[in-house]
C-alpha positions as CSV (number, residue, x, y, z in Angstrom):
1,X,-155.0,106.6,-92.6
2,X,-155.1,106.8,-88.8
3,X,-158.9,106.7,-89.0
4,X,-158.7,103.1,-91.0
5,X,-156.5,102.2,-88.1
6,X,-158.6,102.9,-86.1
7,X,-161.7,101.2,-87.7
8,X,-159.5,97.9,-88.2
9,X,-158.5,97.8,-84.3
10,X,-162.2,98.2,-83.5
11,X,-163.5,95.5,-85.8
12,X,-160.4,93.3,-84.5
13,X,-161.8,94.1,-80.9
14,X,-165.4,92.9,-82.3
15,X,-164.0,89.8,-83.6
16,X,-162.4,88.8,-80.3
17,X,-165.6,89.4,-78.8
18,X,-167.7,87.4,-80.5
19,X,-165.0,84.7,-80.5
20,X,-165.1,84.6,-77.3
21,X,-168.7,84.8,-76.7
22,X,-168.5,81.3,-79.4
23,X,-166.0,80.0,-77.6
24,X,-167.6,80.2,-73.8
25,X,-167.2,79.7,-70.9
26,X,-162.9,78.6,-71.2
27,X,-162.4,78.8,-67.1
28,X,-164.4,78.2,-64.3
29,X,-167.6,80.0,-63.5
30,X,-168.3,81.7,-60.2
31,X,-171.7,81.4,-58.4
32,X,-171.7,84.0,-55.7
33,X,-174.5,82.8,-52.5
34,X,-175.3,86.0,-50.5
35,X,-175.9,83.4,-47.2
36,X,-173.8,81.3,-45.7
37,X,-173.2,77.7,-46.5
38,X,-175.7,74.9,-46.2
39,X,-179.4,76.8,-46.5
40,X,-181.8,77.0,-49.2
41,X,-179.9,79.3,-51.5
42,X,-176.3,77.7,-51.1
43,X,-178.3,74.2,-51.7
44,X,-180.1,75.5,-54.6
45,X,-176.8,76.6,-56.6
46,X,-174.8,73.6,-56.0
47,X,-177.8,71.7,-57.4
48,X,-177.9,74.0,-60.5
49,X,-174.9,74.5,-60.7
50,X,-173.0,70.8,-60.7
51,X,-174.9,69.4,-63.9
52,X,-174.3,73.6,-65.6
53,X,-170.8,72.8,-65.1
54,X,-171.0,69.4,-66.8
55,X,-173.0,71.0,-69.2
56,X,-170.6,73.4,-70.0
57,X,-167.7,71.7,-69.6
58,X,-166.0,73.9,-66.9
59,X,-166.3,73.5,-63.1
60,X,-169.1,75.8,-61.6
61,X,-167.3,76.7,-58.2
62,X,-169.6,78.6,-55.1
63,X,-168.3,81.4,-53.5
64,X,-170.5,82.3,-50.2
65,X,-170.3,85.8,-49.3
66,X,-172.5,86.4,-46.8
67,X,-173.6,89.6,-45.3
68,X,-175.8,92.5,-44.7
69,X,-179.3,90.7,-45.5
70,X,-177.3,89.9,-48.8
71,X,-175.9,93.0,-50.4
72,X,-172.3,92.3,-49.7
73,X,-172.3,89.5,-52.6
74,X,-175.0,91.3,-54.7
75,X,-172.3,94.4,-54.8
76,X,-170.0,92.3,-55.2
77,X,-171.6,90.7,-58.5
78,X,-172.5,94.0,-59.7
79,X,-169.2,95.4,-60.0
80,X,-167.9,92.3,-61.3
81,X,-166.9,92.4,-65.5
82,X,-169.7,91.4,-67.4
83,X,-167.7,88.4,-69.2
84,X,-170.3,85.5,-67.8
85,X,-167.9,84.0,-65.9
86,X,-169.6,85.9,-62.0
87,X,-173.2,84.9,-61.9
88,X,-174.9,85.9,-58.2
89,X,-177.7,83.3,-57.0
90,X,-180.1,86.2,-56.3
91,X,-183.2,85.9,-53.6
92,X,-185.9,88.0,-53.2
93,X,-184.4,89.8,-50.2
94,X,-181.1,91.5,-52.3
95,X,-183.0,91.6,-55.5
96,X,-186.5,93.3,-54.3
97,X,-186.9,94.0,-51.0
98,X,-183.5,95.7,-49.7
99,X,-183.7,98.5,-52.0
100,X,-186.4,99.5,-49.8
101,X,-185.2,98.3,-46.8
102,X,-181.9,100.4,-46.7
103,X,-181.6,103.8,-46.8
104,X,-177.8,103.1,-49.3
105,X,-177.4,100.2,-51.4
106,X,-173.6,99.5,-53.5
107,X,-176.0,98.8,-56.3
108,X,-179.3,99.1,-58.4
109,X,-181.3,95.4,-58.6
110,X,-182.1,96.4,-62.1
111,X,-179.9,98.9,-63.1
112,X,-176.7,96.7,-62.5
113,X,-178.3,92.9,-63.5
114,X,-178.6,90.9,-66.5
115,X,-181.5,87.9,-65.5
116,X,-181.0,84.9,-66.6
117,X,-183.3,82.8,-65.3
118,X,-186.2,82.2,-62.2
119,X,-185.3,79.1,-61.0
120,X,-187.7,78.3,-57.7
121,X,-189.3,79.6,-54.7
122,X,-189.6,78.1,-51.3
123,X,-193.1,79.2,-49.8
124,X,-194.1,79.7,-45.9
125,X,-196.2,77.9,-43.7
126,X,-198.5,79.4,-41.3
127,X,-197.7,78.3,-38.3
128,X,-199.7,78.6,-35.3
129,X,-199.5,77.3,-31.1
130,X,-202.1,74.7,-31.2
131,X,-203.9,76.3,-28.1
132,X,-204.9,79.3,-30.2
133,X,-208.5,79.0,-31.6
134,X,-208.2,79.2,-35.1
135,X,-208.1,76.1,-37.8
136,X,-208.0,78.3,-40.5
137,X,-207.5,81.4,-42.4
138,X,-210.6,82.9,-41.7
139,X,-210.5,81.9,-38.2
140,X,-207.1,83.6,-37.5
141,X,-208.4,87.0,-39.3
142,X,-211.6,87.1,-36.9
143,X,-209.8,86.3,-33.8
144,X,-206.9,89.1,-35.1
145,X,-210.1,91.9,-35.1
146,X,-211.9,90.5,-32.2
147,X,-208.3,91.1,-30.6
148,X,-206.6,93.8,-31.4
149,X,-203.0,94.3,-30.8
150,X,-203.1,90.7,-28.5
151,X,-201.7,88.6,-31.5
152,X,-198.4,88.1,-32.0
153,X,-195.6,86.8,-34.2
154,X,-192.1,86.3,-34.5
155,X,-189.5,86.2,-37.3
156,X,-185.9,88.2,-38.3
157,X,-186.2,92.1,-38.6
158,X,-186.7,93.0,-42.3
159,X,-186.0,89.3,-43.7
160,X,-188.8,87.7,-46.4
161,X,-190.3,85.9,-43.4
162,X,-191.2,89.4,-41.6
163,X,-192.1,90.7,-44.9
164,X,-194.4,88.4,-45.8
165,X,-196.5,88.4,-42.6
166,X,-196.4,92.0,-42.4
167,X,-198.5,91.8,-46.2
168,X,-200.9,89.0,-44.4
169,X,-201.6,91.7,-41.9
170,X,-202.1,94.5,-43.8
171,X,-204.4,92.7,-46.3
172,X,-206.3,91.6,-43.6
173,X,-206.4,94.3,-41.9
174,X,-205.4,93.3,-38.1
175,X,-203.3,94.4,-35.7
176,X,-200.7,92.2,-34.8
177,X,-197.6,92.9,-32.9
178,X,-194.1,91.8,-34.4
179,X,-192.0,89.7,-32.1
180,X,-188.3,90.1,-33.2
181,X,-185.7,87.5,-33.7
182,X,-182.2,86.6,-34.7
183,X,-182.8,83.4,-36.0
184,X,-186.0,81.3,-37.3
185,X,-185.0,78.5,-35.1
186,X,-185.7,81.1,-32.2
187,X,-189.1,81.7,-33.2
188,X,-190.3,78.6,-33.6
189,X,-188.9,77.5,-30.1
190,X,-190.8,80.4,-28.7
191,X,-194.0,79.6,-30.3
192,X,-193.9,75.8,-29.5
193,X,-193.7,77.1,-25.6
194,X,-196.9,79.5,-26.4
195,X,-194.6,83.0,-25.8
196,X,-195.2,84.1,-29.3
197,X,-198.9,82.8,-31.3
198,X,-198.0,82.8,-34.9
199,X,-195.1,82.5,-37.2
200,X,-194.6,82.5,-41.6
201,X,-192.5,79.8,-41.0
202,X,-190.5,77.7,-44.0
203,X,-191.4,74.1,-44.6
204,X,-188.4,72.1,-43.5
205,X,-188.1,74.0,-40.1
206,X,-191.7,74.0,-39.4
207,X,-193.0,70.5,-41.0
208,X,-191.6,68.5,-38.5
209,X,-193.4,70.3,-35.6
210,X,-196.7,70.2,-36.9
211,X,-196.2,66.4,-37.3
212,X,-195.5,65.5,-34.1
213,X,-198.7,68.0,-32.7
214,X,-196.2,70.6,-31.3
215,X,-197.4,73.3,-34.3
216,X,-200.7,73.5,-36.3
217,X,-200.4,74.8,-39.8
218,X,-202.9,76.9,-41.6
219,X,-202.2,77.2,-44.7
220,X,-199.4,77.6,-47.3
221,X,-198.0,81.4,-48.5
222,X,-197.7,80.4,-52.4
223,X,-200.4,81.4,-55.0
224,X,-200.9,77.2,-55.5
225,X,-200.7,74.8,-53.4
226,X,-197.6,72.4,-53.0
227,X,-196.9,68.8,-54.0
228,X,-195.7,68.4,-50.7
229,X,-198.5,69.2,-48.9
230,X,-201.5,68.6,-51.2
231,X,-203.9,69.3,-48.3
232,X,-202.8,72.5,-46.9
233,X,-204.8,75.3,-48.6
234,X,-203.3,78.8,-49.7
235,X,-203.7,82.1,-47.9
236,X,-205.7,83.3,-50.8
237,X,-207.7,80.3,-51.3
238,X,-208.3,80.1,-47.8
239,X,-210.5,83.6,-47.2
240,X,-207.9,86.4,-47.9
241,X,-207.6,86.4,-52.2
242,X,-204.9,87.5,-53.7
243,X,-202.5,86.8,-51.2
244,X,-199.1,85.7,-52.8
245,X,-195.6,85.4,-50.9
246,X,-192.6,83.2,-51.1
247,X,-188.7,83.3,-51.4
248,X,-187.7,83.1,-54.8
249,X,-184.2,81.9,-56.2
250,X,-182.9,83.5,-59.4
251,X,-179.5,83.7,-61.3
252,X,-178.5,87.1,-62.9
253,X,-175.5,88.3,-63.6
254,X,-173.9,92.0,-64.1
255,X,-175.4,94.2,-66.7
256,X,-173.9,94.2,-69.8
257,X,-173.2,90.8,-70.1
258,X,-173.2,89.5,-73.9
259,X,-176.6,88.0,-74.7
260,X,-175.6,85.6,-76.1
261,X,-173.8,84.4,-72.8
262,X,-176.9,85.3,-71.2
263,X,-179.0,83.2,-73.8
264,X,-176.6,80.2,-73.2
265,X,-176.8,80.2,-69.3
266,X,-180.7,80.2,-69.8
267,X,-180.9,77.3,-72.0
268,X,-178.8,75.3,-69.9
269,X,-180.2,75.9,-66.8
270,X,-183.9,75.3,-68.0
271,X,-182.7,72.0,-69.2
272,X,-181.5,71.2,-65.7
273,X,-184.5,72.0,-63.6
274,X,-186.6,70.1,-66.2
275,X,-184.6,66.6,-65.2
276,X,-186.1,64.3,-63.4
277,X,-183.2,63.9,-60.8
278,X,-183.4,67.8,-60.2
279,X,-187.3,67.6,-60.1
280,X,-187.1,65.0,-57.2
281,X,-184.1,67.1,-55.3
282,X,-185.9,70.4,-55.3
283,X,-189.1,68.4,-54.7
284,X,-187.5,66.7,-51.3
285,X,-186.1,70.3,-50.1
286,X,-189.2,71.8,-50.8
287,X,-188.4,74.1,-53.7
288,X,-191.7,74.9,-56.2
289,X,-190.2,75.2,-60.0
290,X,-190.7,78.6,-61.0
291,X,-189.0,79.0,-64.7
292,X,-189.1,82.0,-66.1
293,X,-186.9,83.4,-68.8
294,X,-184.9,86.8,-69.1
295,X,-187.1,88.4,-70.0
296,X,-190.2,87.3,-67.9
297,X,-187.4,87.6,-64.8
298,X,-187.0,90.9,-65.6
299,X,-190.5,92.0,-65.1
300,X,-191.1,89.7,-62.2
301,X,-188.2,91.5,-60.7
302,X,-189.5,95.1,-61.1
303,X,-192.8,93.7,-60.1
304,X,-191.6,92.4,-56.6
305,X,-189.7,95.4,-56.1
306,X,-192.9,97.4,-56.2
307,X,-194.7,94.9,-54.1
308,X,-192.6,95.0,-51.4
309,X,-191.9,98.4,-51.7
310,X,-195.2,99.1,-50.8
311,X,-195.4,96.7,-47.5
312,X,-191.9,98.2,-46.1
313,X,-193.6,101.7,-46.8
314,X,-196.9,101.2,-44.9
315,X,-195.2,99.0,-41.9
316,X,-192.1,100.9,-41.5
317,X,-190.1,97.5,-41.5
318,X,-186.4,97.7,-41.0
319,X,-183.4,95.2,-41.8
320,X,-182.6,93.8,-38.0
């Protein structure tokens, strides 16, 4: 008898699951940013997330919890219950590069995440002061091995930035010398004035200068080129093949979360970026559409955790 009881409170339990899971989402949602208000990743989940809310007929609300190169609001997520209702807006820096970069982490990228889906990335522009003599990618390798250890370049200790040009350099296979700085505005101010030579710089911040002749750019990070700047070749393209790095944007949320939650948040957020309105937003901040499933996310973030893996090991980068 107490074992039917037993078995009928379990199958009860089930049934309020799946109700629930049917039923979903009855409150408002919670998108955790890891950065502070007003950059790429707190623009990127507002614009996902107003139409998701619409979609799903509950307010999507934003909750910026900023911190520690982003592993305040990854933890944060991860111990979160897995009921769909705490998503984290996940970058490449929590999600594959800080599990190298710090020696303790509150949580496992892919242990304690359920993907959901690969929204965007946002590549970098090589940026260069417009006295150095180099037009290109090849240019800049042979002037970084006729002069060793003379080249140098600024960006944040340990963020995708740094990251990025320390991969540049170790696939070309130059000695550069790393600048450091607290902010990207910083860096570019110092290589307008000719302190520092070179910079991985993003689009919005460094466009601008290279318009009005302060900056030349030499190509874009990405593995394609960009609508945005159909002229400017890739890295890889441009003499050094292969070459591939950009901040991606990604939604997950904590592990365990019912598929079919999971499934639902997919759907409805592959419909968004597929508008036409969305399209033209991301377009004008200078995100590339990158959808991937759960599935495909998944890889792609075990993938990137090796690949960066790998740079913070040979450089010895650390978090600033």
């Amino acid at each position: 008898m107490k074992r039917w009881t037993v078995v009928m409170v379990m199958a009860g339990l089930w049934a309020m699951s799946v109700g629930a899971q049917m039923t979903y989402p009855t409150r408002p949602i919670r998108v955790v940013v890891p950065l502070v208000a007003g950059g790429p990743t707190d623009m990127l989940a507002r614009l996902i997330g107003t139409p998701l809310g619409e979609r799903l007929g509950q307010q999507v609300l934003v909750d910026n919890r900023p911190g520690a190169g982003g592993n305040i609001g990854a933890e944060l997520v991860a111990k979160s219950p897995p009921d769909g209702y705490t998503l984290f807006m996940g970058t490449s820096g929590p999600m594959s590069i800080n599990v190298s970069m710090y020696p303790k982490l509150g949580y496992d990228p892919v242990r304690d995440f359920a993907p959901i889906f690969l929204a965007a990335a946002a590549p970098f522009v090589v940026v260069v002061h417009p006295a150095l003599p180099a037009s290109n990618i090849k240019q800049l390798i042979a002037l970084g091995k006729a002069r060793p250890g003379q080249l140098n370049f600024g960006a944040v200790p340990g963020n995708a930035a740094h990251l990025a040009t320390e991969l540049f350099r170790s696939m070309a296979d130059i000695d550069m010398v790393f600048v450091p700085y607290k902010g990207a505005v910083l860096a570019n101010t110092d290589l307008v004035s000719g302190q520092i030579q070179l910079s991985f710089a993003s689009t919005p911040g460094a466009m601008p200068l290279v318009k009005s002749g302060r900056l030349k750019a030499l190509a874009i990070s990405s593995a394609q080129r960009i609508a945005k700047l159909p002229n400017l070749p890739t890295i890889s393209e441009s003499g050094l093949k292969g070459y591939d790095a950009s901040v991606w944007y990604g939604v997950v949320a904590p592990a365990k979360t019912p598929a079919e939650i999971v499934g639902r948040l997919y759907k409805e957020m592959a419909a968004i970026v597929q508008e036409r309105t969305t399209r033209e937003k991301m377009d004008a901040n200078d995100f590339v559409p990158m959808p991937m499933n759960p599935e495909q996310f998944a890889v792609f973030i075990r993938s990137e955790i090796d690949k960066w893996g790998r740079v913070v090991k040979s450089t010895g980068a650390q978090p600033g």
